[in-house]
N, C-alpha and C positions, 0 to 999 in steps of 0.2 A: 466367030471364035467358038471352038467345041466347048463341051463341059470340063468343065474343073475336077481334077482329079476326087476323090475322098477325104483324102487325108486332109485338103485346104478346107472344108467345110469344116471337120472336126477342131480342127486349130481353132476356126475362126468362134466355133461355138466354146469353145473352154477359154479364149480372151472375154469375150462375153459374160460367164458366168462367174470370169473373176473378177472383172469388174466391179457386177453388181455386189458379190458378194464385202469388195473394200468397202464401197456405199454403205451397204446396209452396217458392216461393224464400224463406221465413222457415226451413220446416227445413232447410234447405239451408245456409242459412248459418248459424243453432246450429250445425250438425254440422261446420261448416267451422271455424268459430271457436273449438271446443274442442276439434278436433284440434290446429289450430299451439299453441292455449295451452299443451299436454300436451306437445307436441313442444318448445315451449323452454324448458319446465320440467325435461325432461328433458338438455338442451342445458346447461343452466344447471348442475345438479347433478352433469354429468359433469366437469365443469372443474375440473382442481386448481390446488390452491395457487400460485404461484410459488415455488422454492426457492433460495436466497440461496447463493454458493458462492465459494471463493478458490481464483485459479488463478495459476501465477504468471507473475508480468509487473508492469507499473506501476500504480499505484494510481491513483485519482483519488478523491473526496473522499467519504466511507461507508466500512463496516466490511468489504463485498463488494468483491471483486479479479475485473473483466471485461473487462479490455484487454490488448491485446499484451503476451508478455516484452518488460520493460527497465525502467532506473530512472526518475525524476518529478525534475522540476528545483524548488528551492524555495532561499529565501537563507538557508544553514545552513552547519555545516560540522560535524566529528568530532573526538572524542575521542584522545587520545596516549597512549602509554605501551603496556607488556605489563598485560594483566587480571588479575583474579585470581580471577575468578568463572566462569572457563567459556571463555576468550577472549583472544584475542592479539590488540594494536594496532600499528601502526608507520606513520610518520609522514615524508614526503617531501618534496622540491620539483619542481613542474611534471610528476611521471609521472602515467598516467590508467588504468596496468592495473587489470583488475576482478578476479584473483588467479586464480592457478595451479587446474588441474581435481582436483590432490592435498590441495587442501585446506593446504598446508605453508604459513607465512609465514617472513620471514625478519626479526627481532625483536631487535637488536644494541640493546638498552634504554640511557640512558644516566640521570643521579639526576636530572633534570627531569622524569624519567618521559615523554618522548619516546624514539622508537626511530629506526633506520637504516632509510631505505625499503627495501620487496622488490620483489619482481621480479613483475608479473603477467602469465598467458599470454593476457591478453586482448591485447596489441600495446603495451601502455604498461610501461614502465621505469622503476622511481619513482627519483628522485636523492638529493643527501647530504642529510643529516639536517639541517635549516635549525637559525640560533642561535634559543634560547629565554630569556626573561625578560634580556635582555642591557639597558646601557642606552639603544642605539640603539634597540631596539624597542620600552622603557616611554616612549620620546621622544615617537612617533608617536601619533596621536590614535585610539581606539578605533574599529572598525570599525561603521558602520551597519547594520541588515538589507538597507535598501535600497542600499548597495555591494556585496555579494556573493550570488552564485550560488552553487546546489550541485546537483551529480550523483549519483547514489547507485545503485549498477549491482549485481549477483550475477554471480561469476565463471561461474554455469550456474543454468540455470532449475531443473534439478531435481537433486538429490543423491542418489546413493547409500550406504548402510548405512556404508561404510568414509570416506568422504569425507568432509571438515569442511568445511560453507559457510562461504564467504571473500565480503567484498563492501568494493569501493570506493568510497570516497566522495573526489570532488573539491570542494574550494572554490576560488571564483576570485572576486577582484576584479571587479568588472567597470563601477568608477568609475575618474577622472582621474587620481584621489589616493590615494597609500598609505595604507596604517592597520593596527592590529596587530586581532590576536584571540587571546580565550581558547581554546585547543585542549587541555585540560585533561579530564581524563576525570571531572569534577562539572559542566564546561562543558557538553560535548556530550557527547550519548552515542546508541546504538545499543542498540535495545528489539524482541527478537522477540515475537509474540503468535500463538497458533494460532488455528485459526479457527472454533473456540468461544469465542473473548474470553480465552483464559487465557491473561493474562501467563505467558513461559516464561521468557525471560533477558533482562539489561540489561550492558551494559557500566559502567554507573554505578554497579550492586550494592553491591559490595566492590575499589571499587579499591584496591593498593596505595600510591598516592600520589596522592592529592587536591589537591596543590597545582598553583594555576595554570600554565598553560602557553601565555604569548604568545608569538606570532609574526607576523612582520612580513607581510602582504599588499601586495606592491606594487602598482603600477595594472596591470591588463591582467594580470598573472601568479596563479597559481595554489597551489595544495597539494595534495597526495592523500595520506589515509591510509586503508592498507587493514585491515579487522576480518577476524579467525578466530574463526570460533563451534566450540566443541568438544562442541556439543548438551547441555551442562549446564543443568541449570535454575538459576535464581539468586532473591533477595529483598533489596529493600533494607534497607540498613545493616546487613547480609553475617546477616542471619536465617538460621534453618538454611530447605533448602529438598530437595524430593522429591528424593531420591540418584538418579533410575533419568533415563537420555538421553530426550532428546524424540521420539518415537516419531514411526512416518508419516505423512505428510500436509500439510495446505499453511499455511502461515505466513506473516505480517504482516510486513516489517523495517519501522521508524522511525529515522531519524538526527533528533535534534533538539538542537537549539544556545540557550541562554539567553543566551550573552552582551552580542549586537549591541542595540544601541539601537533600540528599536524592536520587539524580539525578543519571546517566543520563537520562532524558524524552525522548519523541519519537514522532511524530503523522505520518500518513500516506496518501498518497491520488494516482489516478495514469491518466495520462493520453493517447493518439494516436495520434503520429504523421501522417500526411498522404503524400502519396506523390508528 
């Protein structure tokens, strides 16, 4: 057989070099595609957890505290009288201070188990001690959830060692019509929690005097009772509970209110003990 034209070697030489050339862009691309696979498996593996944290400031709905200091509005209101679990109450008309940086309150209790308002250094001045369980005020028709609001402030974001967190909580009307509420310390009450979930104290624990305590909410007007926590632990229905103060770190407060129709209410705020 003679030799083969030209044209068939150059054919045969360009199947050849296309060949090789599929080869080479097939390894080429293995070796490309299990570098990135590697690379975001190691991407992947280096990413931690998210970690959950209480800082203080206002709450919003979870057990995590991530917003600004200051309190959370909700339609609630607070407990009256002096405590007897860890904590001082006292009870006003129309003041809005968030309590003194000392930690003191000023606590003139009277046998309704309301007290004489104090003086807070946050700019509000509580007033005289409004009538309780009177017949004008068992007159008036119970307060709704939805006729009041409530503010619930920390006199400082963070506390130190000697200092007692004081925090205000204001109720206000904020319908047409007047109406009474229970301000009774089984009514409402004030609940810290750390921020491992461990219930630490209640105002509602062990109060001295459990008996209601209406008062009258006018339309448009207000209340403020200021709480002193004295960093006791507490358990309800006055349980014995850990002798030793609540140690550093960031805490949960809860004011929550059972009585209004419509209820339970809630508000929130949280503050930092330091050591």
């Amino acid at each position: 057989m003679g030799p083969l034209p030209a044209s068939i070697y150059w054919r045969r030489r360009l199947v050849v070099l296309v060949a090789l050339a599929v080869v080479a862009a097939l390894v080429i691309w293995l070796l490309t595609g299990s570098g990135d696979g590697g690379g975001q498996g190691q991407k992947k593996t280096s990413q931690a957890a998210p970690v959950q944290s209480i800082t203080p400031g206002a709450s919003p709905s979870g057990s995590a505290i991530t917003s600004r200091p200051g309190g959370t509005g909700g339609g609630a209101a607070a407990a009256g009288g002096t405590g007897a679990s860890g904590g001082d109450v006292s009870l006003s008309t129309g003041g809005t201070g968030s309590g003194s940086s000392d930690g003191t309150g000023s606590t003139a209790g009277g046998t309704d188990g309301s007290a004489a308002g104090g003086t807070g250094s946050g700019g509000g001045t509580g007033g005289g001690q409004p009538p309780t369980n009177t017949p004008d005020v068992m007159a008036l028709p119970a307060c709704a959830a939805s006729q009041v609001s409530l503010e619930l402030a920390s006199g400082l974001n963070s506390y130190t060692v000697k200092v007692k967190p004081r925090f205000s909580l204001t109720v206000r009307n904020t319908s047409g019509t007047g109406c009474r509420v229970d301000l009774g310390r089984t009514a409402s009450t004030l609940t810290v929690t750390a921020s491992n979930g461990e219930r630490v104290w209640s105002s509602g624990d062990c109060p001295a005097n459990r008996q209601a305590t209406w008062v009258q909410l006018a339309a448009g007007a207000g209340l403020t009772e200021n709480f002193t926590w004295s960093r006791n632990r507490s358990k309800p229905q006055c349980a014995s509970a850990d002798g030793t103060s609540a140690g550093a770190g960031n805490y949960l407060v809860q004011a929550d209110l059972a009585g209004p129709a419509g209820g339970p209410v809630s508000a929130r705020t949280s503050i930092r003990l330091e050591d």
